[in-house]
N, C-alpha and C positions, 0 to 999 in steps of 0.2 A: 868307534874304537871297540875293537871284540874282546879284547883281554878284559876290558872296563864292564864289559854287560855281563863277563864269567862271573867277573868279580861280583857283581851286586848280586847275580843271582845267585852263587854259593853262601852269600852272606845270606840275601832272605831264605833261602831254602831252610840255614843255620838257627834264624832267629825263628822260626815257624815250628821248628824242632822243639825247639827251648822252651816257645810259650805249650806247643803239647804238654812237655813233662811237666812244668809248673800246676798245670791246671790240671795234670794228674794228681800231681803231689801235696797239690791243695786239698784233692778229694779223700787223699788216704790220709792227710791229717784232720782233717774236718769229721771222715769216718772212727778215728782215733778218740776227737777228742770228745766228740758220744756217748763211743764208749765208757771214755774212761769218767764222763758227767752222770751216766746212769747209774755206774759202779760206787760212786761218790754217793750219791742220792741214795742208794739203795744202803751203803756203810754207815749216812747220816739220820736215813730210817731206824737202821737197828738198834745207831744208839742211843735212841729216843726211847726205844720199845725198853731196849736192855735198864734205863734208867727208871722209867716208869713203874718194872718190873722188882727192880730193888728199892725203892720208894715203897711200893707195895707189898713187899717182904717186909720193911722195915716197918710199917706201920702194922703190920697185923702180927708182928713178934712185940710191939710195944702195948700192943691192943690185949694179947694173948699173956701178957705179964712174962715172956721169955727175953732173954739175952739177946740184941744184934748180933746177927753173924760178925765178927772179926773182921774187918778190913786189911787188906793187903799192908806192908809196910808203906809204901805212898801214900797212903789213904788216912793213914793217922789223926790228920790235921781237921778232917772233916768229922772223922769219928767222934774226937776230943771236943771238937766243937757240938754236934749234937748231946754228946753226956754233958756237954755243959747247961746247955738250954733243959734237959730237963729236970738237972739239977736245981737250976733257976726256977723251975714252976711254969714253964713253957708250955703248954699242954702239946698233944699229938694230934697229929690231923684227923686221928680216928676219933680220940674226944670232939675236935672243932665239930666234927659230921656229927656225934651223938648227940650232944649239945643241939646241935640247930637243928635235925628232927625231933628232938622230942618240945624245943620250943615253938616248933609248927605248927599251925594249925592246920593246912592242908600238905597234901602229898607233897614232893620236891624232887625234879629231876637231878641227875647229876651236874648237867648245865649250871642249873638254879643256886645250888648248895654252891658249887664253885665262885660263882658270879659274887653271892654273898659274902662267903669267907675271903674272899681276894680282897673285898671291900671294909673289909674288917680287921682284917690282919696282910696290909699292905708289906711287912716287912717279908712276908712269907713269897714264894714263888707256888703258886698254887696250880695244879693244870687237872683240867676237867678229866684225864683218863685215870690219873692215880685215883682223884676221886669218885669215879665208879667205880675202881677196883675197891677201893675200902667199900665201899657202900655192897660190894656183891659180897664181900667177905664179912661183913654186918650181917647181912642177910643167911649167909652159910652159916651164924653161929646162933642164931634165932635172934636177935638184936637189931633187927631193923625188917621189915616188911618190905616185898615187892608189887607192884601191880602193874599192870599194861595196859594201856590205853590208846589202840591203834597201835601204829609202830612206836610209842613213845614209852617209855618205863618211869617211873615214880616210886617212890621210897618214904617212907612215915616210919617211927621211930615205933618198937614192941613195948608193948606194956609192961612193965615190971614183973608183972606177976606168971608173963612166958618167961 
């Protein structure tokens, strides 16, 4: 029958068409969704740095005896809550660091100091980059010592009398 073989073959010719554009269209979403995973990852970067970075502000305006910046009106709640903690007698993570280098007997990476105060003060969310940043801001104010060992850095608490 010839109408019957036009027929199958307009169809497969039909379904061979289709599965092209699919597995094109698979390739421009797959290319898409990439994209838009790097974009994510790179937003979910910033806001880590960005957080980090205001942690670290706040700790060395509480270190420095100055006023936190104002937080937005959303932010209130968090704000409220840290004036409260050190209303309470809460200490600052830059005390935690001073505190535990000058109980030191030897040097202490920022690793170390982390590891410690995490284990000490479970209720705190504690991350090893804020605490290099204090500890480099210790160091920029003569309050804490640097040294190098290898690629490794180490911190000890300045004697009183610097």
């Amino acid at each position: 029958m010839p109408g019957e073989t036009e027929l199958t073959s307009a169809y497969s010719s039909k379904v061979a068409d289709d599965l092209q554009h699919n597995v094109a269209e698979q390739e421009r979403i797959r290319g898409e969704v990439a994209r838009l995973t790097a974009e994510l990852d790179e937003l979910m970067h910033d806001h880590g740095v960005l957080l980090n970075l205001q942690q670290a502000l706040q700790a060395g305006a509480a270190e420095s005896g100055g006023q936190v910046p104002r937080q937005k009106a959303g932010k209130a709640g968090k704000a409220g809550k840290a004036d409260k903690n050190s209303a309470a007698g809460k200490p600052t993570l830059v005390e935690l660091i001073r505190h535990h280098l000058a109980a030191s007997s030897a040097p202490c990476s920022a690793s170390e100091v982390t590891t410690v105060l995490a284990e000490q003060h479970r209720d705190r969310h504690i991350q090893t980059t804020v605490v290099r940043t204090s500890l480099e801001n210790l160091v920029a104010k003569g309050r804490a010592h640097r040294t190098k060992q290898g690629s490794s850095v180490f911190y000890t608490a300045a004697t009183p009398a610097e």
